[in-house]
C-alpha distance (Angstrom), angle and dihedral (degrees) to the residues before:
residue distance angle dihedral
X1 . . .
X2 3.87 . .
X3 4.26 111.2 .
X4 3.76 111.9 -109.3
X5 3.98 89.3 -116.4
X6 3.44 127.2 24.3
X7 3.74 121.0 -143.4
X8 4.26 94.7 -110.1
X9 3.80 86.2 53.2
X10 3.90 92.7 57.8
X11 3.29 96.1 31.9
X12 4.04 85.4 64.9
X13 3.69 96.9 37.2
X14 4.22 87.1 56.7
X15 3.64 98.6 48.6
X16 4.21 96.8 35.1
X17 3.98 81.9 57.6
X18 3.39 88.4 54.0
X19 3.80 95.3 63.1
X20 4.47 90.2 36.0
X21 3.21 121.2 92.6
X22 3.86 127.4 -137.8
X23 3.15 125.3 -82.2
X24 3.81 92.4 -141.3
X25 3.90 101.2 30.5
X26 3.91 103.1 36.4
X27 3.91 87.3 -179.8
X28 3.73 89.6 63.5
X29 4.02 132.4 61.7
X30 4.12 118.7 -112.9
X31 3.74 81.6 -108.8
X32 4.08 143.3 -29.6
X33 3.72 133.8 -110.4
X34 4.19 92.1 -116.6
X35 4.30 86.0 48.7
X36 3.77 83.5 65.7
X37 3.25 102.8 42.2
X38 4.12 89.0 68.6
X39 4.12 108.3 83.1
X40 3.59 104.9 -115.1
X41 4.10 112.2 -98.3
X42 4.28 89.6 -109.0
X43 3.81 85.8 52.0
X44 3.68 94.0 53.0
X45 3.87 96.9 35.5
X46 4.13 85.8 57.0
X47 4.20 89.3 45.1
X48 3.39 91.1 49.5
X49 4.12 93.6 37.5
X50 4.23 85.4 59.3
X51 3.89 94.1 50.0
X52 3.88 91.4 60.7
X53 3.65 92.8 27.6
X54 4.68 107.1 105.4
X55 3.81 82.7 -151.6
X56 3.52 97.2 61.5
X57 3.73 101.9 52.1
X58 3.87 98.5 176.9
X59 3.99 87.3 40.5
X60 3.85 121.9 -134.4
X61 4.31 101.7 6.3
X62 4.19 90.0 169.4
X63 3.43 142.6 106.9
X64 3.96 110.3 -34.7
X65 3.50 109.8 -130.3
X66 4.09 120.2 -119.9
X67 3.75 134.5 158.9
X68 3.41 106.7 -94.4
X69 3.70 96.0 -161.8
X70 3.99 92.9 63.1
X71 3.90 86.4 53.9
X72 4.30 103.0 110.4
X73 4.03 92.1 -174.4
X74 3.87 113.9 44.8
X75 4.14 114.6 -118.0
X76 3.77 98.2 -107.9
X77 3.75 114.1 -113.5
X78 3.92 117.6 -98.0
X79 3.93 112.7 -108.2
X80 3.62 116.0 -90.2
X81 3.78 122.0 -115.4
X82 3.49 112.5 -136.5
X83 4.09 118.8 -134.8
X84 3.47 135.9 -134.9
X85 3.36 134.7 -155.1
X86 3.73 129.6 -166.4
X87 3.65 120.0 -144.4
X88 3.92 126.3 -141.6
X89 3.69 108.2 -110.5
X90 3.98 106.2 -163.5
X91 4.19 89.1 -125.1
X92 3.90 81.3 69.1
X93 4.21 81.5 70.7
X94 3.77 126.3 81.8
X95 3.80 109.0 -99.1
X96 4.11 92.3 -126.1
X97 4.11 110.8 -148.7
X98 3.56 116.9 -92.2
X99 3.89 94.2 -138.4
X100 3.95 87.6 60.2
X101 3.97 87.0 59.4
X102 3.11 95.4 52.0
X103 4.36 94.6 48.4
X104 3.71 114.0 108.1
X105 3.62 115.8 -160.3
């Protein structure tokens, strides 16, 4: 499966809203470089949710948060797993009994 957003796409979406201004404030930027730097309060709520959490023993072992916008070389793109899919080949069926087909009732 390909991710929904790659990392060049929001890379470029963080740092061209750093040049656009807002919609409703035209005086002001759509955000600044120091706004991003902060974790966003459902990233820290789950961080802090896995320290107290029994199940998660060694606490929050995800992603660590950075500001993608202050990144000058892009993170490169894990490798892609390819997917198979097996068909259904009609020997995988039972072979039913022709004398039952031909049965009324």
């Amino acid at each position: 499966m390909e991710r929904i957003f790659n990392t060049l796409s929001v890379i470029k979406l963080l740092k061209d809203g750093l040049k656009k201004p807002n919609p409703k404030n035209p005086k002001r930027k759509m955000w600044y470089l120091k706004d991003l730097d902060t974790p966003p309060p459902g990233w820290t709520q789950v961080v802090e949710e896995c320290e107290k959490n029994p199940a998660f023993p060694n606490g929050y072992e995800g992603i660590k948060y950075i500001n993608l916008a202050r990144l000058s070389t892009p993170i490169p793109e894990p490798k892609k797993i390819e997917e198979k899919v097996e068909l259904t080949d009609p020997k995988d069926f039972p072979i039913k009994n022709q004398n039952e087909n031909n049965r009324t009732s």
